[in-house]
C-alpha positions as CSV (number, residue, x, y, z in Angstrom):
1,X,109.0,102.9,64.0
2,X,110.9,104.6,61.3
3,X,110.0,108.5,60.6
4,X,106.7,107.3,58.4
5,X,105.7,105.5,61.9
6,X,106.3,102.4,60.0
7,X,107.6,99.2,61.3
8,X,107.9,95.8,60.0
9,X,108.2,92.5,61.2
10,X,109.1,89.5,59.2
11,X,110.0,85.3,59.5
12,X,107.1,85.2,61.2
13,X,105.6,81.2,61.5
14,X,102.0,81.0,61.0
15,X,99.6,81.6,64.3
16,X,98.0,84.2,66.4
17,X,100.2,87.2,67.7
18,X,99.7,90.0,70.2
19,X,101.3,93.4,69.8
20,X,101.8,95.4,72.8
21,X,103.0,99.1,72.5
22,X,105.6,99.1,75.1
23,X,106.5,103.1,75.0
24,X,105.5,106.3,72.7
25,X,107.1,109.6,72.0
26,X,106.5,112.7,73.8
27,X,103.1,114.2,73.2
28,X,101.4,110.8,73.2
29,X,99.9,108.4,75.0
30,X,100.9,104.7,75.6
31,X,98.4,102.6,74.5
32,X,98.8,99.4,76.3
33,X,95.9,97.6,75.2
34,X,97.2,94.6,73.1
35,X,96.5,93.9,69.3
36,X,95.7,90.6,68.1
37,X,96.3,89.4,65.0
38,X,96.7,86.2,62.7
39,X,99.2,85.0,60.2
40,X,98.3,81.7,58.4
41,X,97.8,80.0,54.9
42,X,94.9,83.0,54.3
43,X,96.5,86.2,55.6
44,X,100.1,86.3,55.4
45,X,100.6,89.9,56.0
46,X,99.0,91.9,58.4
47,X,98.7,95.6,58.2
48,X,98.1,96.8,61.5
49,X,97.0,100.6,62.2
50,X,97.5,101.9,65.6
51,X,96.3,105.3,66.7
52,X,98.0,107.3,69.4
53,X,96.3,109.8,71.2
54,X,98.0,113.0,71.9
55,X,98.4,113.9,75.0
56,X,99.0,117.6,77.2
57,X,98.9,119.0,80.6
58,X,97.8,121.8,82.8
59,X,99.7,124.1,84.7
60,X,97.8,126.1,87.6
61,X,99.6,128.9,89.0
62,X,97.3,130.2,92.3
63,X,97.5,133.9,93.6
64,X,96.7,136.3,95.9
65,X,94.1,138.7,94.2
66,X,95.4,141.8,95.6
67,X,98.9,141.2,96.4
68,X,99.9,138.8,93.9
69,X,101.6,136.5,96.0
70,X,101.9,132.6,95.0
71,X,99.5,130.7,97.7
72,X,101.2,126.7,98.5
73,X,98.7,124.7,99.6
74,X,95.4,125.3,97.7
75,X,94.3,121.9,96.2
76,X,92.4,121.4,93.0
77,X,90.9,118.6,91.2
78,X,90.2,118.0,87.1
79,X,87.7,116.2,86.2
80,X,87.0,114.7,82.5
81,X,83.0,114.7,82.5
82,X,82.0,114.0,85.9
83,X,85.0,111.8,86.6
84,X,87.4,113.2,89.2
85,X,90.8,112.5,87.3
86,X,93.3,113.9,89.8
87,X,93.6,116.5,92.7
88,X,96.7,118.1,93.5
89,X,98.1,121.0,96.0
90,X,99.9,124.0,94.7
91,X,103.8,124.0,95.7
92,X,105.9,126.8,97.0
93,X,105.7,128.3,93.9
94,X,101.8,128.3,93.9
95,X,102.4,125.8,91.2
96,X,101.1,122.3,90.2
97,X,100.6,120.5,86.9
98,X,98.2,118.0,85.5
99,X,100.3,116.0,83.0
100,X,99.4,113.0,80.7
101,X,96.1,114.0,79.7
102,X,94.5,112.4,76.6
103,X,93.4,115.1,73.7
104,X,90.1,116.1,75.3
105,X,87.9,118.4,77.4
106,X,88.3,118.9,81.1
107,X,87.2,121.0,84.1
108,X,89.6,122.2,86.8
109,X,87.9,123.2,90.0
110,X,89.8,124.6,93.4
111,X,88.3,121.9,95.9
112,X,90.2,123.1,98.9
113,X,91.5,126.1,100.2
114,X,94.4,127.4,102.7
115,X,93.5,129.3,106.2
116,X,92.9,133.4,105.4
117,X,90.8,132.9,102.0
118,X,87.8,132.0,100.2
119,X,87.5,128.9,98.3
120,X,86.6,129.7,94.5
121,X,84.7,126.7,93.3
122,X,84.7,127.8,89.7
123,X,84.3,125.1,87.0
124,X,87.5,125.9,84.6
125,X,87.0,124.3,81.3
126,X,90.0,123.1,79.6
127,X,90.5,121.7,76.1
128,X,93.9,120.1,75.4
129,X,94.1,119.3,71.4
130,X,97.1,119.4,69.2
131,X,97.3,123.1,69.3
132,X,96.8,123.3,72.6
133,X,98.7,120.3,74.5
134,X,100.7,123.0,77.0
135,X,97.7,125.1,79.1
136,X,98.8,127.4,81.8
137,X,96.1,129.6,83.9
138,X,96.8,131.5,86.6
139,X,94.0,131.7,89.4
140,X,93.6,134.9,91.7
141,X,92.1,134.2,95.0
142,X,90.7,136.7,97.4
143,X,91.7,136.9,101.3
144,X,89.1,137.0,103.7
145,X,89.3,138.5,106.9
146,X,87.3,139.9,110.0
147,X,86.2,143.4,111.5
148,X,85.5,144.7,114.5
149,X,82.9,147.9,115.5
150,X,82.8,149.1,118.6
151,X,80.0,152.2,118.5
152,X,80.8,154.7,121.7
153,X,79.5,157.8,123.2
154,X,81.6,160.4,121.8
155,X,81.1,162.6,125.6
156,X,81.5,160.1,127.8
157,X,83.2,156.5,125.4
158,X,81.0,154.3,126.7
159,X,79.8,151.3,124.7
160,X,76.6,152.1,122.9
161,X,74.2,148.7,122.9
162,X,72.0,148.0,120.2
163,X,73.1,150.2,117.0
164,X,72.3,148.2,113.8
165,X,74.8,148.6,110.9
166,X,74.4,146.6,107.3
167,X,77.5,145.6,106.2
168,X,77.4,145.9,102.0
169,X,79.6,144.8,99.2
170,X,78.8,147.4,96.3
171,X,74.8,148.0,96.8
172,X,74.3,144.6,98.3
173,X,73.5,143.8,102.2
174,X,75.6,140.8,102.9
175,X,75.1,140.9,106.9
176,X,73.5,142.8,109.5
177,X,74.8,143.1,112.3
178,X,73.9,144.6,116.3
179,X,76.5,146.0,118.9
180,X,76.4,144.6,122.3
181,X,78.4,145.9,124.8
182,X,79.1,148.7,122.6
């Protein structure tokens, strides 16, 4: 096509024709579904409109909350309605990219996470128009880890059985727990 998007194609004998679109510029996707049309005693000149839809793609950078360190590994899907689209691990630079998507409206969600932290199942929504056809989002992700108590006698420092603690994240009880054996 010429920089109108206008092409033209003449000698052409009467009957039926299909058009395929057999590649698109950057920013836009192929449309590969073929267009029929007729040239005969009736109709002979066609005016054919095809519409390309523009196209974008997601970058996901994952991190660690506190340390900001890239996390390789940490997999997560996009979904356009309810229909998983894709799904995808970060790379050694906590990095991965959905690319090709049609102008639109889409969820990214972390579906699977690495050894040492908490999978954030967070609906993301995305929308990837003409002003918007590059999205980047960096994800911070929080370790988890373990602790140990060990309640003792400060005389003698022997174990103390059965002292009940509440472990609390801001001014909620998440666990309860008992010492055996001290």
């Amino acid at each position: 096509t010429d920089k109108d998007g206008a092409a033209s194609l003449g000698g052409l004998a009467y009957g039926t024709y299909s058009l395929t679109e057999k590649s698109t510029i950057d920013g836009y996707q192929l449309n590969v579904d073929p267009i029929i049309f007729t040239i005969d005693s009736n109709n002979t000149s066609e005016i054919i409109k095809v519409n390309n839809i523009g196209t974008g793609q997601v970058i996901v950078t994952k991190v660690d909350s506190v340390t900001g360190d890239k996390l390789e590994g940490v997999t997560f899907a996009i979904y356009k309605g309810e229909t998983k689209l894709d799904e995808i691990a970060t790379n050694s630079e906590g990095q991965l990219i959905f690319s090709g998507l049609a102008y639109g409206d889409y969820v990214i969600k972390e579906v699977k996470t690495i050894p040492g932290y908490e999978l954030d199942d967070t609906e993301i929504p995305v929308t990837i128009d003409k002003d918007n056809q590059l999205i980047s989002k960096v994800i911070g992700n929080t370790g988890v880890g373990s602790a140990s108590i060990l309640k003792i006698d400060e005389i003698t420092e022997e174990p103390l059985d059965g002292v009940i603690f509440d472990l609390m994240k801001g001014d909620k009880v998440i666990q309860t727990v008992e010492t055996k054996d001290g």
